[in-house]
C-alpha positions in Angstrom: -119.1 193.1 -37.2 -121.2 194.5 -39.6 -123.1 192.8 -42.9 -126.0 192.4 -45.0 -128.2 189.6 -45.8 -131.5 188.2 -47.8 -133.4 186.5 -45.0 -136.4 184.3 -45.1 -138.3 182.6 -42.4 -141.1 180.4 -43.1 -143.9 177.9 -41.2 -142.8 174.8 -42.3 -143.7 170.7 -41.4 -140.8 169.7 -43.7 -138.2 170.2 -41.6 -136.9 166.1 -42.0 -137.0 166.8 -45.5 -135.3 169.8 -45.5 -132.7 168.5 -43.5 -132.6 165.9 -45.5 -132.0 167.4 -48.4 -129.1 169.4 -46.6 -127.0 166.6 -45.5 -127.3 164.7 -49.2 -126.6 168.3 -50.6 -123.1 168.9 -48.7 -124.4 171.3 -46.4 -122.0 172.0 -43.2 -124.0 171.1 -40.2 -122.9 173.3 -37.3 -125.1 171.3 -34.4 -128.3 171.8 -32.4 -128.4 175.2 -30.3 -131.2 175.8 -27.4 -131.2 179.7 -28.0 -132.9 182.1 -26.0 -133.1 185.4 -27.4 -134.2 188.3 -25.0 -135.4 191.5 -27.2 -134.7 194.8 -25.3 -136.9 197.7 -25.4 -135.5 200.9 -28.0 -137.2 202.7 -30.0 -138.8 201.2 -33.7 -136.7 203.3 -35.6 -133.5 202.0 -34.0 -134.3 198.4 -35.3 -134.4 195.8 -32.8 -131.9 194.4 -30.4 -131.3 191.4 -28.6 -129.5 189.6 -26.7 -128.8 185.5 -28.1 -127.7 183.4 -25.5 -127.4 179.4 -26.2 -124.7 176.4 -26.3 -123.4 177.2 -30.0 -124.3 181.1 -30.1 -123.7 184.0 -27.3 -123.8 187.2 -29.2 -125.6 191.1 -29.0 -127.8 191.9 -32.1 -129.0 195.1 -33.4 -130.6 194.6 -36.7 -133.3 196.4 -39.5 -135.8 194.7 -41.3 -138.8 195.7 -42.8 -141.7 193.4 -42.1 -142.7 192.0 -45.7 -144.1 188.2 -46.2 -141.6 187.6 -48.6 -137.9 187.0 -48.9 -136.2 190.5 -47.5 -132.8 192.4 -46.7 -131.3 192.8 -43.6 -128.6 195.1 -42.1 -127.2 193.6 -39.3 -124.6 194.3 -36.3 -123.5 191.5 -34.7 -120.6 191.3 -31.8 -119.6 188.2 -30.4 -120.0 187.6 -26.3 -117.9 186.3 -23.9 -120.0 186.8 -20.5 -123.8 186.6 -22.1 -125.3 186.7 -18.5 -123.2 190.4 -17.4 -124.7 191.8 -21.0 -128.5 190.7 -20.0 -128.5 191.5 -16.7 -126.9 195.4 -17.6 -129.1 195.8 -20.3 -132.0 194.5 -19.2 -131.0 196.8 -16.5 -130.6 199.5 -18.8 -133.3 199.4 -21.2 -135.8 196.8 -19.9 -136.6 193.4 -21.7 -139.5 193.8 -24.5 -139.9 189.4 -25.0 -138.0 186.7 -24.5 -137.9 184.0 -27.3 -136.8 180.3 -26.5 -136.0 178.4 -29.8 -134.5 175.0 -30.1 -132.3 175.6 -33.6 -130.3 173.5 -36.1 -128.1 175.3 -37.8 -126.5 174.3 -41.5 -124.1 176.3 -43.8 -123.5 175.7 -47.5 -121.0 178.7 -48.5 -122.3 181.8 -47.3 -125.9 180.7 -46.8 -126.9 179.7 -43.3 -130.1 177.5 -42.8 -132.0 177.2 -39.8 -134.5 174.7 -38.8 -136.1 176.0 -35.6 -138.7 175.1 -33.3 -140.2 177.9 -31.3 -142.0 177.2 -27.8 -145.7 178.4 -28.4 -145.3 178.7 -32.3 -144.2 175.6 -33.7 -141.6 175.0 -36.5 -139.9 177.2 -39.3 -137.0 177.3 -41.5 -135.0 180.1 -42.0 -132.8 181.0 -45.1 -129.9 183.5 -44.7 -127.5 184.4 -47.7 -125.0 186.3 -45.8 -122.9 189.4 -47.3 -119.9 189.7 -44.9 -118.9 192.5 -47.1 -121.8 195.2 -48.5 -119.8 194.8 -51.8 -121.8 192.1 -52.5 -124.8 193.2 -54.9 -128.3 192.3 -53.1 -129.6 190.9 -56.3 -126.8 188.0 -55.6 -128.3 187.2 -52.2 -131.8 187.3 -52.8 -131.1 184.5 -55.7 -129.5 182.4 -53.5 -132.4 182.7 -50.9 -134.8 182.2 -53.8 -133.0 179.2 -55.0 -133.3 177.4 -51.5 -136.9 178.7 -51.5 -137.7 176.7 -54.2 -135.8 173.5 -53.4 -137.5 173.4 -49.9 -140.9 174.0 -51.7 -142.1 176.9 -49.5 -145.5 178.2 -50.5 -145.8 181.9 -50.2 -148.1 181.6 -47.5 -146.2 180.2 -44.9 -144.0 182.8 -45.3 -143.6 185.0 -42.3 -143.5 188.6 -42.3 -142.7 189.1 -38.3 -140.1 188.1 -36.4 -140.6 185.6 -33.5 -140.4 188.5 -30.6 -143.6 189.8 -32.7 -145.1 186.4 -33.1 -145.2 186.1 -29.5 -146.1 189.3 -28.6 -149.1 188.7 -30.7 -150.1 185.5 -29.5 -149.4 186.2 -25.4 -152.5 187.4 -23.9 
């Protein structure tokens, strides 16, 4: 399953508010996943890939992003998994594990836009705003409005915007 999106993730101390804000605001709350996402190692032009295993989500990702501090598109392939610990150990196998992320993340959906309140061992806590395209009919322009509009409700000041992913993050920060 393919789709676009208009992503942003930013370094946040709101994340009460924000949830808050969700609840009084109809937002469907999906629960509390302990993910661990385990990036493997391809080549930069391929995108990334990883493998998401948790409670609530076990699925392969292969996605493209440019790394911009601001809100962005993504293209993303996504496949559902039934047997998440046969996938890592044959592709890390394969193609060898790049970083290993372990996130604790609350997950919320009004319509098509799925919110994420995450804390990240070693990197602290971040929301996430995804307006989700399930079709690539739907203009970019639409997405990146909605993910604007939630920008400004949480308040997020530009700079706490981040323009890396976690895996990066990490990799940065690991001696």
């Amino acid at each position: 399953m393919s789709h676009i999106n208009f992503e942003v993730k930013a370094k946040t101390e709101k994340t009460a508010k924000i949830k808050t804000w969700l609840l009084e605001n109809g937002a469907n709350p999906i629960g509390v996943d302990h993910q661990i996402d385990t990036y493997f190692c391809i080549p930069a032009h391929r995108g990334r890939l990883k493998l998401r295993t948790g409670n609530i989500e076990n699925s392969l990702i292969q996605y493209n992003r440019s790394n911009e501090a601001d809100a962005r598109i993504s293209d993303v392939a996504y496949s559902p998994v039934a047997n998440p610990q046969a996938i890592l150990e044959t592709l890390s196998r394969a193609l060898g594990v790049h970083v290993v992320v372990d996130k604790t993340r609350e997950i919320f959906f009004i319509d098509n836009v799925k919110f994420h309140l995450d804390y990240v061992d070693g990197l602290g806590h971040f929301v996430e705003i995804e307006a989700i395209a399930k079709q690539y009919s739907t203009p970019a322009a639409e997405l990146e409005q909605q993910c604007r509009f939630y920008m400004q409700v949480f308040e997020i000041d530009p700079t706490d915007i981040q323009s890396e992913s976690y895996s990066d993050m990490i990799l940065r920060t690991t001696p």
